[in-house]
N, C-alpha and C positions, 0 to 999 in steps of 0.2 A: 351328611349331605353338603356338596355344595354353596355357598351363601351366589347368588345372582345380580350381587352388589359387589362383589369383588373384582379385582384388579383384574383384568383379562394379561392374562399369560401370551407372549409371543416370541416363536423361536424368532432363530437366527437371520433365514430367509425371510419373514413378515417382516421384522424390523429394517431390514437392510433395502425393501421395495421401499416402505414408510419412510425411510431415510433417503432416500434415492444412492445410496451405498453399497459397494461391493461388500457380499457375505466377509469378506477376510475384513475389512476394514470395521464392521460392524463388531468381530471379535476381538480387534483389537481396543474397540472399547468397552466393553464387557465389563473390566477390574472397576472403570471410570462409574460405568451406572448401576452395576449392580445386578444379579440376577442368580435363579433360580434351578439347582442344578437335580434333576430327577434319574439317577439313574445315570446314563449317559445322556442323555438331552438333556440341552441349555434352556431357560426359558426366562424371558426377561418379564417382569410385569411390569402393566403401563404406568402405572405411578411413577414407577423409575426414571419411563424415558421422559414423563413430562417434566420432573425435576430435575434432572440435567439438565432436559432442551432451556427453562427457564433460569438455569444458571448460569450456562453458556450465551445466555442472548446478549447483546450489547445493543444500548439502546442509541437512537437516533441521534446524528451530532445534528443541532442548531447553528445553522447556515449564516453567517452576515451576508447581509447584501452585496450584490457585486456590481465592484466597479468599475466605472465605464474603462475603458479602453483608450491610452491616448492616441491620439492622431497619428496615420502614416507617417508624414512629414516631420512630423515635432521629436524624435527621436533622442536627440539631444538632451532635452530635459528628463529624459526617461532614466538615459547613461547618469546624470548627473546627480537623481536620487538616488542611482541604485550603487556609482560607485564613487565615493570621496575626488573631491578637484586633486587632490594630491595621490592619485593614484590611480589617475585618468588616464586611459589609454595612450594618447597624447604627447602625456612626461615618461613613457617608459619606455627605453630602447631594447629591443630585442636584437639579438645574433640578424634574425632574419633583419631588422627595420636599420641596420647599420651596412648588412651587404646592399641592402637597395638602397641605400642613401649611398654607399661607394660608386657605384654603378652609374651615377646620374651625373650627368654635366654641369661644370660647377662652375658660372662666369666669373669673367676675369676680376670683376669689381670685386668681388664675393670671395678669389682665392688673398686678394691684398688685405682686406680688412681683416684676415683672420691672422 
């Protein structure tokens, strides 16, 4: 006889609805949880899947508080924590920030002192 306290047996299809899983995908983890082979049917008992489901859980990450947001305007200060004064956009000439600096009108005071 049967015991009425045991594991309830569930193929391929029950597990894969319970899962919200495609049957193929449910078989692919089959080797993972374990199960019960009669014949040609699969049958997974529930013990299985709840011992997996509770091995694979990952538990909650603990949030810090979030920080306010700095000001539209204040931008500056933002650049300035996030990227060293020595490697501030600023000090660094690009290909492009050297053809627009050729490009621009350069007064006549401005071509002597060089």
């Amino acid at each position: 006889m049967i015991d009425p306290h045991a594991d309830r047996l569930l193929n391929v299809r029950q597990l894969a609805d319970l899962l919200s899983l495609s049957e193929r995908s449910v078989r692919r983890l089959l080797p993972e949880i374990g199960y019960v082979r009669l014949r040609r049917t699969v049958r997974i008992p529930q013990s299985n899947i709840e011992n997996y489901l509770q091995g694979r859980s990952v538990p909650p990450l603990e949030r810090s508080p979030r920080r306010r947001a700095p000001a539209q305007g204040n931008m500056s200060s933002v650049v300035d924590r996030i990227i060293p004064a020595h490697r501030h956009r600023s000090h660094v000439r690009t290909p492009v920030d050297m053809a627009i600096r050729a490009l621009q009108p350069v007064d006549k005071v401005k071509r002597e002192t060089r």
